[in-house]
N, C-alpha and C positions, 0 to 999 in steps of 0.2 A: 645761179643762186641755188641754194640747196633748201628743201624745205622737208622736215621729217626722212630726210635719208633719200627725198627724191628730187634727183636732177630736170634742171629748166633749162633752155638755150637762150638767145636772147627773144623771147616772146613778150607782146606787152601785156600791161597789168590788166589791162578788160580780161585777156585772154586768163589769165592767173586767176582773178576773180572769178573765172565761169569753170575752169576745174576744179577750182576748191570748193567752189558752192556745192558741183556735183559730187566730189567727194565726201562730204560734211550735211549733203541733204538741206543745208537751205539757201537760197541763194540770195544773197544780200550785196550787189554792186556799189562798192564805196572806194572804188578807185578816183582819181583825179577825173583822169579821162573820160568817165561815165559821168558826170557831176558837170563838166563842161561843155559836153555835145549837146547837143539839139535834135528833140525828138519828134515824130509826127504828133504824139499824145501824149501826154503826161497826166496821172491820176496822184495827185496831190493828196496829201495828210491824212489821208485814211489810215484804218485800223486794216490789215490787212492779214487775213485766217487764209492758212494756207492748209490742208489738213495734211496734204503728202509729206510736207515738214516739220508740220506742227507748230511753225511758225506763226506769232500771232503779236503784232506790234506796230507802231507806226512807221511807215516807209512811202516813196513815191515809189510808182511804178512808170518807166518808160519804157511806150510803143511806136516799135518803127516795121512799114510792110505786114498789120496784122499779127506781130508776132511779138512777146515779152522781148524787151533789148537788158533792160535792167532795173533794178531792185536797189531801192536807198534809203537808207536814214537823212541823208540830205537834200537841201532841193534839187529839183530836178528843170532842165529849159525844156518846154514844146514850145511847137506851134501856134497850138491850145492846147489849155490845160482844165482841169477836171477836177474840182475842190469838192474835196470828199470828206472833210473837216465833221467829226461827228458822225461820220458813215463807216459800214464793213466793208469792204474788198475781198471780192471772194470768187471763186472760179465762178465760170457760169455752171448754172444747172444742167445736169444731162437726165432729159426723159425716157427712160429706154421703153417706154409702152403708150404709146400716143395716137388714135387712131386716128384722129381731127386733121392730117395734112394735108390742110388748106389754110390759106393766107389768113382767112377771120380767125382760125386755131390758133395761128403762130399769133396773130396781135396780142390774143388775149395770156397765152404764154409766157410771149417776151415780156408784157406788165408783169407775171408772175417771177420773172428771173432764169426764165429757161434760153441756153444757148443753142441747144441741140437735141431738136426732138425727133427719136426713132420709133416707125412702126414695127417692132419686134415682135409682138403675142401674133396679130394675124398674117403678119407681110402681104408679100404681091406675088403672082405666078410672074412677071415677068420684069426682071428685076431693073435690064437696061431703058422700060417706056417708061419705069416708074418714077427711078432719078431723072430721063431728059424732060420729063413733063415739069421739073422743081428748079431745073438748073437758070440760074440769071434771073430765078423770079421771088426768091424766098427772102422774106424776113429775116430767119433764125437758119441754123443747119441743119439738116434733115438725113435721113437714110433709111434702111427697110432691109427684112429679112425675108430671105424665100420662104411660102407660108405653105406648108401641107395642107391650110383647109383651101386656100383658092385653089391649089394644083390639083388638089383631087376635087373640087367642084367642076375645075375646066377636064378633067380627064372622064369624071363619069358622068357628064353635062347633066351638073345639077339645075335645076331652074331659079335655084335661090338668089339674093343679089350677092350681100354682103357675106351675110353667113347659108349655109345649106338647109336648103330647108327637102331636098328630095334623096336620092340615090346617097348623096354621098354622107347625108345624114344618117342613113337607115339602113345601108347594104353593105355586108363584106366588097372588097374589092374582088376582083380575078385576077388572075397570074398576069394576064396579059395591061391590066389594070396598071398593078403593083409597079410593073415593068417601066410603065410611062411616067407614074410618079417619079420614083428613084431618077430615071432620064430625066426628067422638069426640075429636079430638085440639084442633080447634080448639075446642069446646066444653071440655075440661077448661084450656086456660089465663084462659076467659072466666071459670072457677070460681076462680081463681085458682091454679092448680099452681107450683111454682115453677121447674118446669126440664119437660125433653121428655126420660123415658128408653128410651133402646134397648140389646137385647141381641141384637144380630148373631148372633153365634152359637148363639144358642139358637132365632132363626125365621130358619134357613141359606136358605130358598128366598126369602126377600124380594128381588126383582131392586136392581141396582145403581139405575135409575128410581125405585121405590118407597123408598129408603134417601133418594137427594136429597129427595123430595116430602114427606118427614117432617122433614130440616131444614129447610124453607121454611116448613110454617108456623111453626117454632122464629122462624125470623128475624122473621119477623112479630110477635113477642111480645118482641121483644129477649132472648128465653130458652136456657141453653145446653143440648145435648144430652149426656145424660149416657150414653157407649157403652162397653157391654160389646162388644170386637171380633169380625169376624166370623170371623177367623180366631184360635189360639193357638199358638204352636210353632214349630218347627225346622224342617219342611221343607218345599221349593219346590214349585211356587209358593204352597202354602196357609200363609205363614207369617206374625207380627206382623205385621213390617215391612208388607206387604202391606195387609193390615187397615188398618193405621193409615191407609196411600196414599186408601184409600177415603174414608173418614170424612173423614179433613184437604183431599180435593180436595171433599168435600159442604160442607164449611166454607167454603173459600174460594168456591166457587160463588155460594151462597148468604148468606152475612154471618151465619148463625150460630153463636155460640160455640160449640167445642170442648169437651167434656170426658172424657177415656179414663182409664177406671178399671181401678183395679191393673194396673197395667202390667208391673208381675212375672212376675204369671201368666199374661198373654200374651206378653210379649217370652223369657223363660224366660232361657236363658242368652244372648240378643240384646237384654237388657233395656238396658242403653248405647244398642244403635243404636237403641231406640224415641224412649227420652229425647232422647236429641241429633237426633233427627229432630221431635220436639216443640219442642226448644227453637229448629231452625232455623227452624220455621212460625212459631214467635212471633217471632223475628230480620225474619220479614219482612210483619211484620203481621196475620196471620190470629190468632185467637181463641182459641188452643188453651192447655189446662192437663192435669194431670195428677193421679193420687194412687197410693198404696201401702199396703200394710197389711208392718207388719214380721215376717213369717213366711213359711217353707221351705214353705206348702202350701197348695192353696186349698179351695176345698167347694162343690160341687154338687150338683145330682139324679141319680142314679146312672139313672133312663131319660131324661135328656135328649137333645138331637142331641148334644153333645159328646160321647158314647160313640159316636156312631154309628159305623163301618167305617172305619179307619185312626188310630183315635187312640192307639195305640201309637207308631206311627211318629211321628205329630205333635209328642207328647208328651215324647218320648222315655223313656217308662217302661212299664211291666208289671203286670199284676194285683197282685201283692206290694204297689207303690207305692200301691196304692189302699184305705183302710182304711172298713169299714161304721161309719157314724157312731153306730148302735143301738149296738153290743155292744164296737167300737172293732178286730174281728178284720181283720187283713188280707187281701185278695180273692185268690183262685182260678181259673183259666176256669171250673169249673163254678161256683162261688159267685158269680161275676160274673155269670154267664146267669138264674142264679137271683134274683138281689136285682135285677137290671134287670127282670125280670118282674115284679116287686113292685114297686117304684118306692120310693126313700128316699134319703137325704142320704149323700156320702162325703164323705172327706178326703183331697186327691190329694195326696201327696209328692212333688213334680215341680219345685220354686223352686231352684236352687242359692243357698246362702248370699252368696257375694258380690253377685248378682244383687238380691238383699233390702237388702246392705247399700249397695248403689250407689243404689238408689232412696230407702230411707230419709235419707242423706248428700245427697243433692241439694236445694238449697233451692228447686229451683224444683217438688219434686213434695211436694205434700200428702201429709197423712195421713190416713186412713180407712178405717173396719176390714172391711168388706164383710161384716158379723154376719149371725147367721143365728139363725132361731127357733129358740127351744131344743126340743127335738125329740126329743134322743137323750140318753145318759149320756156320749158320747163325741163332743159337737160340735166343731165347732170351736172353740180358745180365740180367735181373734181379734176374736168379739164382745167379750167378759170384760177382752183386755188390753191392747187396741191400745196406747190414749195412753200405761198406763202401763211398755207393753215400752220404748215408743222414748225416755221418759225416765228411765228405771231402766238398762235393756239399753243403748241405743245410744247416749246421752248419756255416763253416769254412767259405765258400765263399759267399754265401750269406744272412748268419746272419738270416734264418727265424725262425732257435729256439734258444735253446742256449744248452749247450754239456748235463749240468744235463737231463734236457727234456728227450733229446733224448735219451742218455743211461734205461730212467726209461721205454721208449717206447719198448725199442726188449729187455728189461732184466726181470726188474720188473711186469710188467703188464701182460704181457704172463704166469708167473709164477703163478700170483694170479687168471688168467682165471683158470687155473687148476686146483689148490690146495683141492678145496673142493671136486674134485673126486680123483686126485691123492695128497693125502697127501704128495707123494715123493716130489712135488713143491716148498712146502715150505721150500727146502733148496738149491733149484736154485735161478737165478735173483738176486741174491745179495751177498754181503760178508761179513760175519758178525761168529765169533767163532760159529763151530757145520753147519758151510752148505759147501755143495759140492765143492768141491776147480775145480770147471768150469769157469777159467777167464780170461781174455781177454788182452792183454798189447798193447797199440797201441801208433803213433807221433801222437796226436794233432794235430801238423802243417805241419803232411806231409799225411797223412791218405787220401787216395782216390781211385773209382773205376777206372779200366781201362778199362773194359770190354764195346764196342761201340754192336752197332746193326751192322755195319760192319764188325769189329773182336771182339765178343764174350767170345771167349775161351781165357783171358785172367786173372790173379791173379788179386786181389786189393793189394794196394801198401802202406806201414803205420802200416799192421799190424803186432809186430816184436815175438810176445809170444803168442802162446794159449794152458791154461793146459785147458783137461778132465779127470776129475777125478784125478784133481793132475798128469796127466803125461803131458810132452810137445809136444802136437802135428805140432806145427809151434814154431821153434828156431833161432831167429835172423831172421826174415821173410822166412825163407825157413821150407819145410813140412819135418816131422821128418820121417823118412823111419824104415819101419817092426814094427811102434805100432800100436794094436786096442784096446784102452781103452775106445773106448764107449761103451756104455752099454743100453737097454731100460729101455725106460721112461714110466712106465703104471701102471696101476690103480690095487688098491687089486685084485686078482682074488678069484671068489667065488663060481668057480663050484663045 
């Protein structure tokens, strides 16, 4: 049969339907043959956003082995099936900045609509205990990037836990330093890491030499770096802007991709000129991307370098601004001096609202919620509510993008950050015949977070189905008890 000039043999029409889908970008199975089979799952009469296609209409979706089989406008047979009647169908969410991987993180995620949440900002120095520690036991899918702050905290035996609080906070490295890193770093992408993360500002003495020499071997793995900057704030010369100059000149140097996370909390109320200083490096080819989390605050280690001497002025805020994440009291100079001596999590109130909603509204900045172990009674909520603040909150109620947008923001684009080191990517972030059946079924018009900076530990509300890998980890808005079908998310290994 001949179609548009190109020749078929005798193949059957499944098969016709899955390259024309892929030829034409949406994949829509309305052969006989897909209309008659029998699937393990069928997700029925939803509205189905696909952003990779732009796809947006009613269709069943059929899952067989974990994976899309087919896409219809007509009904569809399972096993069971999945009445989605009044609900969106939407890839699942992918978190590329999550630091909470552990089981109570993923519960409270999966209610949020996340399929796949990666530690990228700090990663792990070792990249294979870090996946067999997740394997057979997760929730959701998980992965991690090799992190320059643990490698140089294991290299110059910092005594800090999480983040550095000695040496490798406060010291150039030595040659012979420099040397172990580069080795730790290129060894975790031969394990397969899926990115290179750095947090500038948290190992402030790394020379501007040592920042290039860790994206080079990024480049070498076609992998992006994922930076927390080394700067955050308002004034000169230690300000975003600044920071960013750093990183986006180590990028173009060297061919590694870009990636600056929450850009809120470093641009502060300069957060426009970071973005538009982002989007001009990609106007001119360099590599760069971004993300956000939709919230007025962020959260760190209250001994980190970021409290060290002047971050008042940087900040532009005051002990008041700063809340102890234990108890949720607001800080004091003496209560400050004293919980920096202890060491533990705050919540800074430093984001101006518009600054939150210009990032959120920009389609070219990601979403991602930069979670944190739960730890205290009063963490932060942006592990708990990201996905579903900005489609409850910033969608629904205040109209600042519109539902496509957003779903392309924490599905699609995360996906494609990846793909060219983990091939696996390309068949997340979207739904289309032949990719991971990781998808998301939520109310449009009831979808929202509950999680406050008061009470925290709460679900988000809306979202009623989340398969991974094709199983259902949230059924009818509640968590499905005794499954782990996540699995990691990580790059060829090539030891």
């Amino acid at each position: 049969m001949v179609f548009e000039g190109l020749r078929f043999g005798p193949i059957s029409s499944v098969a016709i339907g899955v390259v024309l889908a892929f030829a034409f970008g949406r994949v829509v199975a309305e052969s006989p043959d897909a209309v008659a089979e029998t699937y393990d799952l069928v997700i029925a009469n939803g509205r189905l956003m696909d952003p990779e296609s732009g796809l947006d209409g009613m269709r069943s979706v059929g899952i067989r082995e974990g994976k899309v089989v087919a896409i219809s406008g007509k009904p569809l047979t399972g096993k069971s099936t999945i009445d989605a009647k009044g609900l969106v169908v939407a890839p699942g969410f992918i978190d590329l900045h999550e630091h909470g991987q552990e089981p109570r993180n993923y519960q409270f995620q999966a209610h949020d609509g996340v399929t796949t949440s990666l530690e990228l900002e700090a990663g792990t120095d070792d990249v294979d205990k870090w996946y067999a520690a997740r394997e057979g036991k997760s929730l959701i899918n998980f992965g991690a990037s090799i992190g320059h702050i643990p490698v140089r905290m294991k290299v110059m035996r910092d005594p800090g836990a999480f983040l550095p609080t000695g040496d490798a906070a406060h010291r150039a490295a030595t040659a012979e330093e420099m040397a172990k890193m580069i080795a730790a770093i290129d060894l975790g992408f031969r394990q397969g890491a899926l990115a290179e993360g750095m947090g500038v500002n948290y190992t402030a003495a790394a020379t501007h030499t040592e920042i290039v020499e860790m994206f080079r071997i990024a480049a070498k793995y076609h992998a992006s770096v994922h930076v927390h900057l080394r700067y955050a704030g308002l004034k000169e010369p230690s300000t975003g802007l600044a920071a960013l100059e750093e990183v986006v000149a180590a990028s173009a140097a060297t061919g590694a991709p870009l990636h600056v996370v929450h850009i809120t909390s470093m641009g502060l109320k300069y957060t426009p000129d970071l973005i538009a200083m982002v989007e001009g490096a990609r106007s001119h080819g360099i590599g760069v991307t971004t993300e956000c989390y939709p919230y007025t605050a962020g959260s760190t280690a209250l001994q980190s370098a970021i409290f060290d001497s002047g971050w008042q002025e940087a900040m532009g805020i005051t002990y008041k601004d700063i809340q102890w994440a234990e108890t949720g009291e607001r800080l004091t100079a003496e209560t400050f001096d004293k919980y920096r001596q202890q060491g533990g999590i705050v919540v800074i109130h430093s984001i101006p609202e518009e600054a939150a909603r210009t990032a959120v509204a920009n389609p070219a900045v990601m979403i991602a919620s930069d979670g944190m172990m739960i730890t205290g009674a009063k963490v932060h909520p942006r592990g708990q509510g990201t996905f579903s603040r900005v489609l409850g909150h910033y969608v629904r109620e205040e109209k600042a993008l519109d539902l496509m947008t957003a779903l392309r923001k924490m599905t699609l684009m995360p996906a494609q950050r990846l793909e060219k080191r983990a091939p696996a990517f390309q068949n997340k972030g979207r739904i289309r015949v032949g990719s991971d059946a990781d998808i998301t079924v939520f109310d449009a018009n009831r979808v929202i977070d509950k999680a406050t900076y008061d009470d925290p530990l709460q679900y988000s509300e809306g979202i009623q189905f989340v398969l991974v890998n094709g199983v259902p980890v949230v059924k009818d808005g509640q968590l499905v008890e005794g499954v782990f079908p996540g699995r990691g998310a990580r790059a060829p290994i090539s030891q």
